[in-house]
N, C-alpha and C positions, 0 to 999 in steps of 0.2 A: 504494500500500500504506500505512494508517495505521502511524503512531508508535506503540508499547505505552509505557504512563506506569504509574509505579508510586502505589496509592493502598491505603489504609486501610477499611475498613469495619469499625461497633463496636455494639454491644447489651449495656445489660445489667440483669439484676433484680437484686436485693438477694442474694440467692444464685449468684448465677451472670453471666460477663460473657465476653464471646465478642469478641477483635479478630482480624481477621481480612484478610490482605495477599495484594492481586492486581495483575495487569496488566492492563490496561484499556486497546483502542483510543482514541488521541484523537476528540475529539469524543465523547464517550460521557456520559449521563446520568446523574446522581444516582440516579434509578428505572432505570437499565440497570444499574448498577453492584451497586445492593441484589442486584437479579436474579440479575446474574454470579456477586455473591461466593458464594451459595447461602448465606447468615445464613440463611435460613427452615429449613432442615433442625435448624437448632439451637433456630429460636424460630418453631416454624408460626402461634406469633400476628400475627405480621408481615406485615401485606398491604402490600405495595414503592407500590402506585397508591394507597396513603392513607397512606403514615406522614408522621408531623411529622419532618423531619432540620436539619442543620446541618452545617457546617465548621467543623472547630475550634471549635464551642461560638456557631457563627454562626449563625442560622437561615438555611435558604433554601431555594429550590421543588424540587421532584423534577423539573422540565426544565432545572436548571439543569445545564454542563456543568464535567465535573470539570476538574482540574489534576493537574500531577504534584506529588506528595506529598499530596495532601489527605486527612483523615481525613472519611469521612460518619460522623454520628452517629445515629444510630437515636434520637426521644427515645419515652420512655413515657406513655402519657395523664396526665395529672394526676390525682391518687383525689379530691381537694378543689379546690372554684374559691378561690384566693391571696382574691380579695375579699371571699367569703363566711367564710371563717377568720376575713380581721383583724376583720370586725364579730362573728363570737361572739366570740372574745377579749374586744373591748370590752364586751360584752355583762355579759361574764359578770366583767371590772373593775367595773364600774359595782354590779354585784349584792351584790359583794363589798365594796365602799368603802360601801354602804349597812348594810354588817352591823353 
């Protein structure tokens, strides 16, 4: 008979943020856990076999196995690529230092 461990699952928009605490047989995956917790009912944008997750602000894979106490974190796509920002920024420094 598995262990139940107690774990975390978390999501959230700018408006709204969902944590959400279960038990979960050991040995149970990150993508089992999504599943378990039922977060989708809250956020049906949430496909469990692709999201980006982490522990504690860690990244790491959806076949990885939990622990007891672990929070998964659900992250959000990025709206901007972080590289393509800092170059308009400069961009747009440069344009401005020319005025």
């Amino acid at each position: 008979m598995n262990e139940l461990i107690d774990i975390e699952v978390v999501y959230g928009l700018p408006h709204k943020q969902v944590l959400l605490s279960l038990k979960v047989p050991t040995g149970t995956t990150i993508e089992q856990a999504i599943k378990l917790s039922g977060i989708v009912k809250h956020f049906p944008e949430i496909l469990p076999s692709e999201a980006v997750v982490g522990i504690f602000s860690k990244p790491d894979k959806l076949d990885s196995t939990v622990k007891q106490g672990d929070r998964i974190e659900i992250y959000r796509p990025l709206i901007a690529d972080p590289k393509e920002m800092r170059k308009l920024r400069a961009e747009r420094a440069l344009k401005s230092n020319k005025s």
